[in-house]
C-alpha positions as CSV (number, residue, x, y, z in Angstrom):
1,X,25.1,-29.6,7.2
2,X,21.8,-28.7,8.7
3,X,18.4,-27.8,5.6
4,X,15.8,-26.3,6.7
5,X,12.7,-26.5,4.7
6,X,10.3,-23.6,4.5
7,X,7.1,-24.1,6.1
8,X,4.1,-25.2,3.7
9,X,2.5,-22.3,3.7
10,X,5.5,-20.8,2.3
11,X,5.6,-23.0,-1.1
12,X,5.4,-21.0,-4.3
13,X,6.3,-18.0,-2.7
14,X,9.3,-16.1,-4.2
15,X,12.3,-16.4,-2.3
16,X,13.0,-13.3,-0.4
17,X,16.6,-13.3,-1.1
18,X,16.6,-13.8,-4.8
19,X,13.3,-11.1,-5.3
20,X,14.4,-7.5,-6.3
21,X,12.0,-5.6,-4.5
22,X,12.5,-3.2,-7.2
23,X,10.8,-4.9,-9.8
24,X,7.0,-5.7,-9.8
25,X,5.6,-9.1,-10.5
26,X,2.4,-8.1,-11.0
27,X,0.8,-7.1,-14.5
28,X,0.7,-3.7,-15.6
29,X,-2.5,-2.3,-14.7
30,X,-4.1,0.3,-17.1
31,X,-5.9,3.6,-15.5
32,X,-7.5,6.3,-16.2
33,X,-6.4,10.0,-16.8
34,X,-8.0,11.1,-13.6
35,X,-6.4,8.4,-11.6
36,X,-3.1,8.4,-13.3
37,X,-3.0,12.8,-12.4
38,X,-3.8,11.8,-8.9
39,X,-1.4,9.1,-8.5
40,X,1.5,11.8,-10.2
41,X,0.2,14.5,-8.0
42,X,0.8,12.7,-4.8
43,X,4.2,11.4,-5.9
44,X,5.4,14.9,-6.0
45,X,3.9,15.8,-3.0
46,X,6.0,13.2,-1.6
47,X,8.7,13.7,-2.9
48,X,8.3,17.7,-1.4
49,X,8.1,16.2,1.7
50,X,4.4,16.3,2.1
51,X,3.2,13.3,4.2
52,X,1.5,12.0,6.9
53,X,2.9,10.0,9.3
54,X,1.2,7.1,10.2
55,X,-0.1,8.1,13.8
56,X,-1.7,11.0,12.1
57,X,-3.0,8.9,9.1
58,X,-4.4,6.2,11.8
59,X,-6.3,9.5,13.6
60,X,-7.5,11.0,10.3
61,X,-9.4,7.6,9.7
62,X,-10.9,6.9,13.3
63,X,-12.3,10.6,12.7
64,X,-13.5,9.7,9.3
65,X,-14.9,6.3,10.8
66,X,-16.2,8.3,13.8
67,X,-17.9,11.1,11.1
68,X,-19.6,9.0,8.8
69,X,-21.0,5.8,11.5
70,X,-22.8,9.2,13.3
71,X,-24.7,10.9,10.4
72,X,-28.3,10.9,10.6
73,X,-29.4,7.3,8.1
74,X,-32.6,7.8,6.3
């Protein structure tokens, strides 16, 4: 039988094949009502089918970059 050891920078991480990637780890995080109506109100714009793909979401942001690096600096 061959074992293979994960590499070292692996150690402590959770095993992919055990990990339910439908369960967080991480500890709840509390926010507030603003957020938490933002957060809901692009779930269901998701969930309509309102997205951006990611080509358009990586031109949206060079044009934000692009916007903001060329306005005048006091």
């Amino acid at each position: 039988m061959l074992l293979i050891h994960p590499p070292v920078y692996a150690e402590g991480m959770i095993d992919p094949n055990t990990a339910d990637p439908f369960v967080s780890t991480e500890e709840e995080t509390e926010v507030d009502a603003e957020t938490a109506a933002a957060i809901e109100k692009g779930i269901e714009a998701a969930d309509e089918g309102r997205v951006v793909s990611s080509d358009q979401v990586r031109k949206l942001i060079t044009d934000w970059i692009s916007k903001f690096s060329t306005q005048n600096r006091p």
